[in-house]
MDAnalysis code that builds the backbone (N, CA, C; Angstrom):
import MDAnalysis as mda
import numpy as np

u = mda.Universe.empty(684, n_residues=228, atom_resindex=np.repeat(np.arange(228), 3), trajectory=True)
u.add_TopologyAttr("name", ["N", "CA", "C"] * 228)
u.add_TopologyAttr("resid", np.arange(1, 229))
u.add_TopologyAttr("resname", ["UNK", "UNK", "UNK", "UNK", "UNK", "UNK", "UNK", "UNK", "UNK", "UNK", "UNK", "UNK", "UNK", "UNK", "UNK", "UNK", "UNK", "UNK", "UNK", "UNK", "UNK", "UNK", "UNK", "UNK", "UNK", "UNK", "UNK", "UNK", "UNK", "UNK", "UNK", "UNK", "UNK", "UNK", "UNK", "UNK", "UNK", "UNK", "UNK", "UNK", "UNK", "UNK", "UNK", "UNK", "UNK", "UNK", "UNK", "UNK", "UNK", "UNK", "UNK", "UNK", "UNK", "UNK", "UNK", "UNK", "UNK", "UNK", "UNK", "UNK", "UNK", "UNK", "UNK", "UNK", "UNK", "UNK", "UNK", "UNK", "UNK", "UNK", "UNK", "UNK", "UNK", "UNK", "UNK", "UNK", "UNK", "UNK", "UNK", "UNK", "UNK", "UNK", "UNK", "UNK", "UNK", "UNK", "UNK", "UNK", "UNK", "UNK", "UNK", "UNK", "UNK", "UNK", "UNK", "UNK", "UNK", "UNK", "UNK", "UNK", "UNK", "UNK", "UNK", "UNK", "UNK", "UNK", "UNK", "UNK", "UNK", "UNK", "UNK", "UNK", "UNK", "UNK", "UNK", "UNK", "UNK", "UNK", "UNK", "UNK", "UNK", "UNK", "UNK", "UNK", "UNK", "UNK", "UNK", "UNK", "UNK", "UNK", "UNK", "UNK", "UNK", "UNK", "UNK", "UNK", "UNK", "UNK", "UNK", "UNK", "UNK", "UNK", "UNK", "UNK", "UNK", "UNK", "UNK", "UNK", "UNK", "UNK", "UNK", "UNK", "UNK", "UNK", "UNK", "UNK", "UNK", "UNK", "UNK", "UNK", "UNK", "UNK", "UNK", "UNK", "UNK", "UNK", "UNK", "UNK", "UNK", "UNK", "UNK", "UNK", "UNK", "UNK", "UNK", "UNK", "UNK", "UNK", "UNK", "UNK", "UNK", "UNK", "UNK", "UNK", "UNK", "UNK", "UNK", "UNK", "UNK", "UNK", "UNK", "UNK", "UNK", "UNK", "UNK", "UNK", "UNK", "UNK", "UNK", "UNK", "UNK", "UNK", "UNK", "UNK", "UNK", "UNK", "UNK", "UNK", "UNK", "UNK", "UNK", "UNK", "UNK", "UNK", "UNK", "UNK", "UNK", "UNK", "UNK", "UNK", "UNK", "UNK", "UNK", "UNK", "UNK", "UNK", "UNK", "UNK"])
u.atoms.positions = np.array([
    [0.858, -1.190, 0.000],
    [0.000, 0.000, 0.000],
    [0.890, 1.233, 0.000],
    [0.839, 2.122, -1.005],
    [1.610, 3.248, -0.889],
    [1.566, 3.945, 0.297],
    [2.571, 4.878, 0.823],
    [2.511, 5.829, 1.688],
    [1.731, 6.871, 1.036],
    [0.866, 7.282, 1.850],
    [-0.081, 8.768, 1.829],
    [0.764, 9.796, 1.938],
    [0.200, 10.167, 0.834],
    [1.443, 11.625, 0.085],
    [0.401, 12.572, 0.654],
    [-0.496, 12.743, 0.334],
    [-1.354, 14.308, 1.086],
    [-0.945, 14.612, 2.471],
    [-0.591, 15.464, 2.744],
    [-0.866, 16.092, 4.438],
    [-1.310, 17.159, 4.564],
    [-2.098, 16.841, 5.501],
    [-2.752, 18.401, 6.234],
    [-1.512, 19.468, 5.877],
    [-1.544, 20.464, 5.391],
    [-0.894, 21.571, 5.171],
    [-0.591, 22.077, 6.571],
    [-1.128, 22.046, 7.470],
    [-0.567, 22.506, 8.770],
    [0.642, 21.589, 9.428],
    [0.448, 20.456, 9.661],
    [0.685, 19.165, 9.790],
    [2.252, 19.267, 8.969],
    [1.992, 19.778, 7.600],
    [3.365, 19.458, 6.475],
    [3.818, 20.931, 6.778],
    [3.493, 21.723, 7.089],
    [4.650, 22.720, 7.351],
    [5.136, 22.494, 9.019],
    [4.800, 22.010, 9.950],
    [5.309, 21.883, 11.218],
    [6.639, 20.642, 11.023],
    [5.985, 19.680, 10.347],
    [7.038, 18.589, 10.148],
    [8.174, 19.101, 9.059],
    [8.003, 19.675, 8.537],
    [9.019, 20.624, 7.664],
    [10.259, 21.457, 8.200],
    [9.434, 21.729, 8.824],
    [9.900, 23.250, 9.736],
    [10.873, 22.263, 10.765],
    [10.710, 21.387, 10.979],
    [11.194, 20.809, 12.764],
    [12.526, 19.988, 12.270],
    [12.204, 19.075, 10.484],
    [13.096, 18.231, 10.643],
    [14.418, 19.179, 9.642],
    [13.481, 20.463, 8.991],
    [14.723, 21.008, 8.684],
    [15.460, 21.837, 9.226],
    [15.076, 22.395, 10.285],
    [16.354, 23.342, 11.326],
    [17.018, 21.881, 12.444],
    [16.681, 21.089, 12.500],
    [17.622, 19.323, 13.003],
    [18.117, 19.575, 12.209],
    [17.873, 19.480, 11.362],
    [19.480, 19.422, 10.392],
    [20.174, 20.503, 9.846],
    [19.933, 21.699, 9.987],
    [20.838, 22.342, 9.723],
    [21.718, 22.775, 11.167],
    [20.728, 22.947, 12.019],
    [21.887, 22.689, 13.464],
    [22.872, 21.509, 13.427],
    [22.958, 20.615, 12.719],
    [24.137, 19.806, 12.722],
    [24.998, 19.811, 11.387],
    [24.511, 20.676, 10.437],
    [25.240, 20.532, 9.335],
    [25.387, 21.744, 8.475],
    [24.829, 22.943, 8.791],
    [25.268, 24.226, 8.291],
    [26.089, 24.387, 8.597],
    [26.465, 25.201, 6.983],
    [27.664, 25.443, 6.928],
    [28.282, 26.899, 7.840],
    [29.428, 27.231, 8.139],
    [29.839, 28.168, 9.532],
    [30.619, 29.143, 8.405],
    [29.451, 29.949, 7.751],
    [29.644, 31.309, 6.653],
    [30.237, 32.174, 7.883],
    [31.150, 32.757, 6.952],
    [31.677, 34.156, 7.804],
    [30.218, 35.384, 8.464],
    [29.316, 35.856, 7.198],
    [28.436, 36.459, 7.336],
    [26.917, 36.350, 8.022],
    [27.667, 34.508, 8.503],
    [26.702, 34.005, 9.505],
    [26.430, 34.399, 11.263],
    [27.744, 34.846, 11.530],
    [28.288, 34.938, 12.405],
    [28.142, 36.891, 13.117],
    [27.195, 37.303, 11.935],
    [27.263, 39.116, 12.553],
    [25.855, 39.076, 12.167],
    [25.558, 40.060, 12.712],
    [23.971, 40.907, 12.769],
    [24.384, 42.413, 12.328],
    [25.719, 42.597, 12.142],
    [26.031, 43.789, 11.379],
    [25.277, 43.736, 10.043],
    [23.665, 44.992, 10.230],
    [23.021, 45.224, 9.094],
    [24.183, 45.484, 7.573],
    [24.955, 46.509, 8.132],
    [25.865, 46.623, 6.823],
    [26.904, 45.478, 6.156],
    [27.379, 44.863, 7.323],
    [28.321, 43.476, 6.604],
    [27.468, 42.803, 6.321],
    [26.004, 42.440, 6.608],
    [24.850, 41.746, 5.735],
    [24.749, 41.815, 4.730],
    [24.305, 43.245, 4.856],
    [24.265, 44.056, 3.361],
    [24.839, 43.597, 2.337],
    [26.193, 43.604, 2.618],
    [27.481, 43.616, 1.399],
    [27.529, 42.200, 1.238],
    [27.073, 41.123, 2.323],
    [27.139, 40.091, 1.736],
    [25.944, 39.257, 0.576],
    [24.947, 40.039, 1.528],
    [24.007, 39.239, 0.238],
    [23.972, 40.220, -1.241],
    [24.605, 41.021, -1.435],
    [24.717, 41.773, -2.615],
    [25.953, 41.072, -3.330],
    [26.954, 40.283, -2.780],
    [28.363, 40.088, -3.134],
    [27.300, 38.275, -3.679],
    [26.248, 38.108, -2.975],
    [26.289, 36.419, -3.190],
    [24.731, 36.570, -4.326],
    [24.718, 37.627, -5.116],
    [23.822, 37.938, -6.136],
    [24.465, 37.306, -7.382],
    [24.383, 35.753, -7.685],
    [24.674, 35.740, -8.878],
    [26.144, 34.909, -8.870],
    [26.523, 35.070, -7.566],
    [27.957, 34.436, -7.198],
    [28.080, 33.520, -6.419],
    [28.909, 32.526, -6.341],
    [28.808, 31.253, -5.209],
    [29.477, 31.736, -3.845],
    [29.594, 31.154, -2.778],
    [29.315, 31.089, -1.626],
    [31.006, 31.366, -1.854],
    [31.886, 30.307, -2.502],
    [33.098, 29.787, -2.012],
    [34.031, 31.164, -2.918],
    [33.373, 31.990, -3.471],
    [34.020, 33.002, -3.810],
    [33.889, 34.399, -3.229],
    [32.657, 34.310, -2.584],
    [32.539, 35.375, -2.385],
    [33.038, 35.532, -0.386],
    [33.325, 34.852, -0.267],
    [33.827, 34.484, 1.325],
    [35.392, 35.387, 1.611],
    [36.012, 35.521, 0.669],
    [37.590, 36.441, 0.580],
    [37.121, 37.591, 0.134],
    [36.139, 38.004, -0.559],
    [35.991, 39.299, -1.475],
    [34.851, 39.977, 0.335],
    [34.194, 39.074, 1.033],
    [33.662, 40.124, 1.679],
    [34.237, 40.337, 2.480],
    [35.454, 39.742, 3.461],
    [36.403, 40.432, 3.979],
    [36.970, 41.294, 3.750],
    [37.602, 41.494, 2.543],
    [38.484, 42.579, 2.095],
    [37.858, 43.862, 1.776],
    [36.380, 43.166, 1.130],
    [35.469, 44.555, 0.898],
    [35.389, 45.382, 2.179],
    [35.083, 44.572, 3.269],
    [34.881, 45.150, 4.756],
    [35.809, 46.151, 5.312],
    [37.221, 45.157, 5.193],
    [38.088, 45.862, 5.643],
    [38.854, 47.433, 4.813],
    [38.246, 47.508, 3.614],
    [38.491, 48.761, 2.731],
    [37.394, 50.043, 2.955],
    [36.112, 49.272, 3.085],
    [34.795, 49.918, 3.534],
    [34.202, 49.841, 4.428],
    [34.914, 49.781, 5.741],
    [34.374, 48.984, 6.961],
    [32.810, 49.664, 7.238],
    [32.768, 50.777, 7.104],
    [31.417, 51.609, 7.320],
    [30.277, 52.017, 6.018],
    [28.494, 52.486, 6.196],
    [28.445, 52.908, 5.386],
    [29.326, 54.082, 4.353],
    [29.357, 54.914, 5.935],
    [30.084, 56.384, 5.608],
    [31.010, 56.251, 4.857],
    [32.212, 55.109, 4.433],
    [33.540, 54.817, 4.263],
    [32.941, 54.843, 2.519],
    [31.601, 53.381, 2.417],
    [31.735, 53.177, 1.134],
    [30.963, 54.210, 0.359],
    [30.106, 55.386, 1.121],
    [29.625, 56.273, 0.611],
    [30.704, 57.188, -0.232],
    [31.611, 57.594, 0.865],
    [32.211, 58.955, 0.433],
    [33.102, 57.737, -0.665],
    [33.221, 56.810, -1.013],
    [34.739, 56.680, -1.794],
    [34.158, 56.461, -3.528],
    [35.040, 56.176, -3.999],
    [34.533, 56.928, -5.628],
    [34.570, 55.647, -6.413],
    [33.809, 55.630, -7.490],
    [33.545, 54.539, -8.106],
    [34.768, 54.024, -8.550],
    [35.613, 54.558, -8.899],
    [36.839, 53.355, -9.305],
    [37.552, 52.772, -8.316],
    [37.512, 53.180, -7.117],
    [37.565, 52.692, -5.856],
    [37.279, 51.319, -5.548],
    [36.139, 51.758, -5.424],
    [34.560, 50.562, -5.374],
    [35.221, 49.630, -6.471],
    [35.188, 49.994, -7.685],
    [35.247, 48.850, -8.491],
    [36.590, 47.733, -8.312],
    [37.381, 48.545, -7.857],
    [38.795, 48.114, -7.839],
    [39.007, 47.130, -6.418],
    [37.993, 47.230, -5.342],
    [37.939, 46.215, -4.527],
    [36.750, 45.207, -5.063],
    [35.921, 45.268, -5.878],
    [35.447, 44.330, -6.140],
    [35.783, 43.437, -7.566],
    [36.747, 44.226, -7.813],
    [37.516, 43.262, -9.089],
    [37.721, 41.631, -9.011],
    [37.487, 41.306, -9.973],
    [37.465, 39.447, -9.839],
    [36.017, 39.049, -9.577],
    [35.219, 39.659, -9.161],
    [33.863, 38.877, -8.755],
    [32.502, 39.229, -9.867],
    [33.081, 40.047, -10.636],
    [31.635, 40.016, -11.697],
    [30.599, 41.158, -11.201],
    [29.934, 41.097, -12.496],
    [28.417, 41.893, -12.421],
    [28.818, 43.313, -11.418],
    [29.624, 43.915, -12.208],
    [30.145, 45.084, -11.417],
    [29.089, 46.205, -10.961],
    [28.307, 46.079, -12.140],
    [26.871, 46.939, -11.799],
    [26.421, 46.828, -9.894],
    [26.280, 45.707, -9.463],
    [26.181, 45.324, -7.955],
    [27.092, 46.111, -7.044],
    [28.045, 46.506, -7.447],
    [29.530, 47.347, -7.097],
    [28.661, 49.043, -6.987],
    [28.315, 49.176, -8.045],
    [28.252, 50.872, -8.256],
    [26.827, 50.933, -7.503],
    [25.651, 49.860, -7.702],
    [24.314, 49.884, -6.826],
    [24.506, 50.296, -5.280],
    [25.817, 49.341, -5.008],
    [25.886, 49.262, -3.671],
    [26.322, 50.950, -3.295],
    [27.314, 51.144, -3.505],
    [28.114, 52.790, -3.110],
    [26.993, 53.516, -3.604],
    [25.994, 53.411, -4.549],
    [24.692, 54.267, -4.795],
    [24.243, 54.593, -3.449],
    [23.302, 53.136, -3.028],
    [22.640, 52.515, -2.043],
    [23.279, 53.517, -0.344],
    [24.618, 53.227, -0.168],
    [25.422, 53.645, 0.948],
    [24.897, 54.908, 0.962],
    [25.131, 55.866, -0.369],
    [24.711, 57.304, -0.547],
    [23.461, 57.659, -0.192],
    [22.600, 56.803, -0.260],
    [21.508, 56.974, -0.057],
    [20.713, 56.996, 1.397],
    [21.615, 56.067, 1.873],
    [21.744, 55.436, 3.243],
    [21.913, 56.628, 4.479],
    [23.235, 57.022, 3.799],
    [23.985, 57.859, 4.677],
    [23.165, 59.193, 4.692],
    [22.274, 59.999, 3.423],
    [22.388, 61.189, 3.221],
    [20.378, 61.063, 3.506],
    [19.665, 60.155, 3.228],
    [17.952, 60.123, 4.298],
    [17.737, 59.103, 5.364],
    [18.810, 58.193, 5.386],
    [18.468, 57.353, 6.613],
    [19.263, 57.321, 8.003],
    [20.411, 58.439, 8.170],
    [20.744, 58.686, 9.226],
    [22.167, 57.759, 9.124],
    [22.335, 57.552, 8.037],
    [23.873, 56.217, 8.238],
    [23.750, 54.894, 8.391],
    [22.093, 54.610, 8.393],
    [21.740, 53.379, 8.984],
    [21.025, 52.538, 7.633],
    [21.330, 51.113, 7.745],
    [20.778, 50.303, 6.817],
    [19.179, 50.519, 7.276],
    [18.101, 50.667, 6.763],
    [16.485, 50.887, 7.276],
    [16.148, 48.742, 7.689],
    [15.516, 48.973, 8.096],
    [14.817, 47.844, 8.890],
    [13.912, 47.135, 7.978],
    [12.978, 48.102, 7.371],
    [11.914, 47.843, 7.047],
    [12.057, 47.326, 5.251],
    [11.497, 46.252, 5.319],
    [12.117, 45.715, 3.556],
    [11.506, 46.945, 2.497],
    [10.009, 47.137, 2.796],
    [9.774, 48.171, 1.964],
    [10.404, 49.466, 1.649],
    [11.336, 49.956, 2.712],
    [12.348, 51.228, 2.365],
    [13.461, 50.268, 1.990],
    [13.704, 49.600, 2.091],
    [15.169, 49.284, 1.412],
    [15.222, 48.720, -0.122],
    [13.724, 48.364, -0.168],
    [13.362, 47.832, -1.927],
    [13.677, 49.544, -2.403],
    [13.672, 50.317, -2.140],
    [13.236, 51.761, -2.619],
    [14.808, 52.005, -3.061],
    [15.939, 51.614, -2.329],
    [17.232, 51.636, -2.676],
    [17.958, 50.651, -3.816],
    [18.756, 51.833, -4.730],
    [19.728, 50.681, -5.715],
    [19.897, 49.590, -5.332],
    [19.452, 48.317, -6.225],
    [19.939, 47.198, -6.614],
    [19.686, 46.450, -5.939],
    [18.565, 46.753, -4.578],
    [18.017, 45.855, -3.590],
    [16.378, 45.476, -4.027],
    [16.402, 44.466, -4.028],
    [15.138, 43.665, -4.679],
    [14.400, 43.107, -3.604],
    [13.291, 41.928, -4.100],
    [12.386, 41.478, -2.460],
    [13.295, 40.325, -1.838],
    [14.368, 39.899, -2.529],
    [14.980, 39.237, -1.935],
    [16.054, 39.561, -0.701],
    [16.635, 40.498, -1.634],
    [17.618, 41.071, -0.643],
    [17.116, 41.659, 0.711],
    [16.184, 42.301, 0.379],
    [15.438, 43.519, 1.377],
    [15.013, 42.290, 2.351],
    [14.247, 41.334, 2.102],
    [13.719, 39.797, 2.960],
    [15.017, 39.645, 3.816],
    [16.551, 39.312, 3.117],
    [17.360, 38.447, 3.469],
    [18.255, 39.368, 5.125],
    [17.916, 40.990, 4.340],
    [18.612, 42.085, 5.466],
    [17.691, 42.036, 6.778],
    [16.180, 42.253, 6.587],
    [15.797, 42.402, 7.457],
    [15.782, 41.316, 8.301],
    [15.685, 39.553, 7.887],
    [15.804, 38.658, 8.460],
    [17.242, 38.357, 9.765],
    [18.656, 38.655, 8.203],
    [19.457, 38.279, 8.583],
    [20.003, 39.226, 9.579],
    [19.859, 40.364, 9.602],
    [20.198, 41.671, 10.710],
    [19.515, 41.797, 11.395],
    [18.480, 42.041, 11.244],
    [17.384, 42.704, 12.256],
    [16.579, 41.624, 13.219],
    [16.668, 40.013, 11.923],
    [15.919, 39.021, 12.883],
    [14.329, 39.187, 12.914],
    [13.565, 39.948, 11.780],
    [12.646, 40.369, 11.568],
    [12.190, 39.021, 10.923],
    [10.865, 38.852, 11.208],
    [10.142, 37.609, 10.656],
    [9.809, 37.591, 9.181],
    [10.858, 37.906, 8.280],
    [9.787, 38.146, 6.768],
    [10.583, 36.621, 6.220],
    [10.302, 37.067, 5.051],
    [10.589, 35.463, 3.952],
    [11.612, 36.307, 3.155],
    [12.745, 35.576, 3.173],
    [14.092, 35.785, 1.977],
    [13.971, 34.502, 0.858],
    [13.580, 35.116, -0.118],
    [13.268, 33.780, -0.975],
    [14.400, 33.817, -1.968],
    [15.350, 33.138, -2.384],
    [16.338, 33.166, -3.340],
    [16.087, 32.648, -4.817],
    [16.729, 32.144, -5.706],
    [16.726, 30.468, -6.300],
    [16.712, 29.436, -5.636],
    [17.804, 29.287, -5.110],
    [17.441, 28.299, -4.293],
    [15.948, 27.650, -3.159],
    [15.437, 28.600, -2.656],
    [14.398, 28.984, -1.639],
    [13.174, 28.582, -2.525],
    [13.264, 29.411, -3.773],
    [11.967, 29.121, -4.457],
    [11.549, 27.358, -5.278],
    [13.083, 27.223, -4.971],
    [13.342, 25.892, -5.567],
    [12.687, 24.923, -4.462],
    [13.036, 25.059, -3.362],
    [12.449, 24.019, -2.247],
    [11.417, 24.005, -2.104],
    [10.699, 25.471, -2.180],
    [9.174, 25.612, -1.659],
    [8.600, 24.785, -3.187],
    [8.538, 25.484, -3.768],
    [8.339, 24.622, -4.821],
    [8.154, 23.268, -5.067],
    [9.041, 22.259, -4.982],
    [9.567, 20.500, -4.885],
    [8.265, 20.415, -3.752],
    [8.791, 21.120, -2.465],
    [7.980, 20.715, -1.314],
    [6.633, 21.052, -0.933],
    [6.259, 21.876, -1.304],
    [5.031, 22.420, -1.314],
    [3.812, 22.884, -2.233],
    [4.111, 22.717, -3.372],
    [3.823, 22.900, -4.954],
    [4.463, 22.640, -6.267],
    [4.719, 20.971, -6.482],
    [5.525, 20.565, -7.169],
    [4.745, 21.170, -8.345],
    [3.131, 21.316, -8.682],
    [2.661, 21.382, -9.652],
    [2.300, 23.280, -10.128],
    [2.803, 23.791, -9.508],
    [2.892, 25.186, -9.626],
    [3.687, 25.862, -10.596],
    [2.679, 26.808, -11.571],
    [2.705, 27.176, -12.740],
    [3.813, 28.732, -12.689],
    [4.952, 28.364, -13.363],
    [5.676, 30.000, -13.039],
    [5.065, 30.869, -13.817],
    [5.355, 32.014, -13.316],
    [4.964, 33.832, -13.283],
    [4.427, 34.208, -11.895],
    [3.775, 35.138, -11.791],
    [3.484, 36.478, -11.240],
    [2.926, 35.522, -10.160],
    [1.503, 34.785, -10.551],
    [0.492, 34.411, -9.704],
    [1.864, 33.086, -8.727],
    [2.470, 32.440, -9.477],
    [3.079, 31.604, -9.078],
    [3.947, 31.817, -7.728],
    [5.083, 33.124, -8.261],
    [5.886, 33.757, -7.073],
    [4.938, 34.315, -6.100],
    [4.114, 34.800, -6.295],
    [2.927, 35.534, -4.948],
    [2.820, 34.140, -4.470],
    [2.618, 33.082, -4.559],
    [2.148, 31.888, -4.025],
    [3.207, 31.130, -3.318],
    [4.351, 31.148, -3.746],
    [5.599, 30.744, -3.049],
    [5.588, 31.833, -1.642],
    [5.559, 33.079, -2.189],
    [6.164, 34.323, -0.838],
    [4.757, 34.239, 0.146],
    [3.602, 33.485, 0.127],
    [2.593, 33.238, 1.007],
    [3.145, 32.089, 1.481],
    [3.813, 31.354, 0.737],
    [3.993, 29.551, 1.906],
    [4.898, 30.371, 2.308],
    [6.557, 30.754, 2.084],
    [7.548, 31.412, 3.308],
    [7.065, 32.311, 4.009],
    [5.759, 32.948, 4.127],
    [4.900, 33.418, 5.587],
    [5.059, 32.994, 6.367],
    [4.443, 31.410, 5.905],
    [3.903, 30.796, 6.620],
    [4.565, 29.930, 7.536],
    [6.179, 29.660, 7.085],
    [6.897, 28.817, 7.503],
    [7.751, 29.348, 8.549],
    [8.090, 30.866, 8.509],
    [9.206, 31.819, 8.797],
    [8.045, 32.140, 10.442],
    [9.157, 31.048, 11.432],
    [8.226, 31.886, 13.016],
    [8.349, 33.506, 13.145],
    [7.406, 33.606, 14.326],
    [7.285, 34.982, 14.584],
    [8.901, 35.472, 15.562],
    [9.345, 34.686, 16.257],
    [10.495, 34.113, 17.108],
    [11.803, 35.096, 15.799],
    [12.412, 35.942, 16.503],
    [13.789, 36.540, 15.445],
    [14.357, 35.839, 15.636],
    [15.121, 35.095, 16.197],
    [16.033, 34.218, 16.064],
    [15.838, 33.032, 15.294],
    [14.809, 32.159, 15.484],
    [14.073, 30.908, 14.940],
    [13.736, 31.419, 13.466],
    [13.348, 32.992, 13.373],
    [13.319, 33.233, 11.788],
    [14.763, 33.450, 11.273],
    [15.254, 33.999, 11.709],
    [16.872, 33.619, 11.120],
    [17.054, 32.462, 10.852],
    [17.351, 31.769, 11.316],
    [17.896, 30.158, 11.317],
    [16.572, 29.201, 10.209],
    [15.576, 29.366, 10.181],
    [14.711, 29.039, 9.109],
    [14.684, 29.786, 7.747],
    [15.123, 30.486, 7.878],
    [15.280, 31.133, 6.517],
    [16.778, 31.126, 5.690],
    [18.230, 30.898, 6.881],
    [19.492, 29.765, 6.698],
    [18.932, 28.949, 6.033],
    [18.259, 27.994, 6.834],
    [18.514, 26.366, 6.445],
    [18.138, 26.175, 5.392],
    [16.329, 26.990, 4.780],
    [15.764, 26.809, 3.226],
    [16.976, 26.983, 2.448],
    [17.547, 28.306, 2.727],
    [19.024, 28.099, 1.643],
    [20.104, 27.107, 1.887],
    [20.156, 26.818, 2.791],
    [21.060, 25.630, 3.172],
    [20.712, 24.501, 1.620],
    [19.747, 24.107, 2.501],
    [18.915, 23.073, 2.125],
    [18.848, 23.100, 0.504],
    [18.740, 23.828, 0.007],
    [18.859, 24.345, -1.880],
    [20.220, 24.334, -2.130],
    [20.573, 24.703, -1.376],
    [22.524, 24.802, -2.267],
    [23.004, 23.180, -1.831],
    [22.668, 22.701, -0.486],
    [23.397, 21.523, -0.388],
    [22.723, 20.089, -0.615],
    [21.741, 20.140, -0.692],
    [21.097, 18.885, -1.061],
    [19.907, 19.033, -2.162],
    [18.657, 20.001, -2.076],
    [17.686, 20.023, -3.223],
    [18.316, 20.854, -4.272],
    [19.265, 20.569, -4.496],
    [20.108, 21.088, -5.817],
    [18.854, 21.299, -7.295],
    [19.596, 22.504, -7.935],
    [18.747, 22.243, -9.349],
    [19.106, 21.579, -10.150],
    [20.360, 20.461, -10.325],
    [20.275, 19.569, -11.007],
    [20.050, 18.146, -10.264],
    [20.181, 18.024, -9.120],
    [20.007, 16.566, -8.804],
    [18.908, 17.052, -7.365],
    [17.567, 16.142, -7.134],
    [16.877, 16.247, -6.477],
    [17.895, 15.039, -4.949],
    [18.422, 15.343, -4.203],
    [19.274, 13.866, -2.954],
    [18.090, 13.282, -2.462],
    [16.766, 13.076, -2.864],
    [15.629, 12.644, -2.177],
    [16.143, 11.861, -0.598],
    [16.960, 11.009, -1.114],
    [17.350, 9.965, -0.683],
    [18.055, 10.247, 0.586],
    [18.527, 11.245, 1.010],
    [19.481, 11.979, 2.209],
    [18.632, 13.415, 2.519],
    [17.828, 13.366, 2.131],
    [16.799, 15.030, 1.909],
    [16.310, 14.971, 3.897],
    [16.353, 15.724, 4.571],
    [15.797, 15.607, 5.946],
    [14.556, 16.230, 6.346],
    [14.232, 16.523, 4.781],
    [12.585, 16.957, 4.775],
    [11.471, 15.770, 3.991],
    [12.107, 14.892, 3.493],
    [11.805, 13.823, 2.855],
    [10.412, 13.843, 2.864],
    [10.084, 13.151, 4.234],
    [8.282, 12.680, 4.865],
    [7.578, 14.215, 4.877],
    [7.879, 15.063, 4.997],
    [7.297, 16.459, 4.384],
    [6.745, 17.212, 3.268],
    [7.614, 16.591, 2.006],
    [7.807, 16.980, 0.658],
    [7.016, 16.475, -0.310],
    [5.866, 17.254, -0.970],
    [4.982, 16.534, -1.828],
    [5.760, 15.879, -3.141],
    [7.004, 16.032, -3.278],
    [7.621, 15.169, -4.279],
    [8.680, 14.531, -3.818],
    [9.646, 14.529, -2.887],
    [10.000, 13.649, -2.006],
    [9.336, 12.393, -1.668],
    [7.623, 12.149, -1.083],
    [6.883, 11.495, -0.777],
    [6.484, 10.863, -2.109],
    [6.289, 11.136, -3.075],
    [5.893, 10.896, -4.650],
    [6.767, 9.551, -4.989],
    [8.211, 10.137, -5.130],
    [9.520, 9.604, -5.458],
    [9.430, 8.601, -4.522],
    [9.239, 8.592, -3.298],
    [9.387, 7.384, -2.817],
    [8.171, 6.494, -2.798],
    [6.667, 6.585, -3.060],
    [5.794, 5.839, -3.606],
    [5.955, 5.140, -4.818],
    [6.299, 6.070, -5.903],
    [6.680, 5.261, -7.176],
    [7.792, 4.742, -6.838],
    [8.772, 5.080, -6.333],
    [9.703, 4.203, -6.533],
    [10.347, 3.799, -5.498],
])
């Protein structure tokens, strides 16, 4: 008799939620940018990991730091500056957004990265992701940072049969509502692990069903292991 793939939607996000922060408490990875609640070294990191892997951008945000340790630093300094510490990493445009962004920072928000995702979408080169990932990852604010990766899991796990565009992404950023506690800390660390969880095992080319620690959760996880 097959295993029963339906679950109560309440039911499949609690068991979701429980067996994937177990495992990332034993197996996340120990990111440099994991380790601060500095809104601005946030900042620079999820702008540096737009488009770029993890294992490159880990030397470039040190050095960026230590050249620009402050907004004020990367405000006042001049675009060939800027560009010249972010040399080697690509998509330089992200480079000139950012020292935009700082300017912007420094000269209506008091020097301070803003809190609130909706003022920071309003700034260069920060999107709903980023703005999700700052307020989560700094502030510890309960929103949803949805990546590639992120949209990739919710997706597999929660709407394998979900049609992309507009209506589709509104429907993903309602399940990471739903998943992301009210708890700042517990939303930090749940909104880690979904990316965890996408870069190290629900990969976009190979699904690890088989080692997945959301497995009994996952409406295609559960599938995969009925058929097969």
């Amino acid at each position: 008799m097959p295993r029963k793939s339906i679950l109560d939607a309440r039911t499949q996000r609690l068991r979701f939620r429980r067996n994937l922060l177990a495992w990332f408490r034993r197996h996340g990875r120990d990111l440099p940018w994991r380790r601060t609640r500095d809104p601005y070294a946030v900042l620079v990191s999820e702008v540096m990991l737009q488009q770029t892997q993890v294992v490159r951008v880990t030397g470039y945000w040190t050095r960026f730091l230590e050249c620009f340790p402050t907004l004020e630093h990367l405000a006042a300094a001049s675009p060939q500056r800027v560009r010249e510490a972010w040399d080697g990493l690509g998509y330089y445009r992200r480079a000139e957004n950012l020292r935009r962004a700082a300017g912007e920072m420094v000269t209506h928000h008091g020097g301070e990265v803003p809190r609130e995702p909706a003022v920071l979408r309003s700034l260069p080169g920060i999107g709903a992701y980023t703005a999700g990932a700052v307020a989560s990852f700094a502030y510890e604010l309960p929103e949803p940072a949805i990546d590639t990766n992120v949209a990739r899991v919710l997706r597999r796990a929660f709407h394998p049969r979900l049609r992309r565009g507009a209506a589709g992404e509104r429907k993903l950023w309602d399940t990471a509502k739903t998943l992301v506690p009210r708890a700042g800390n517990a939303a930090w660390t749940t909104n880690q692990a979904l990316m965890e969880l996408g870069a190290l095992v629900c990969t976009a080319r190979v699904m690890h069903c088989t080692i997945c620690p959301v497995r009994g959760a996952c409406r295609t996880g559960m599938n995969r292991r009925s058929t097969g």
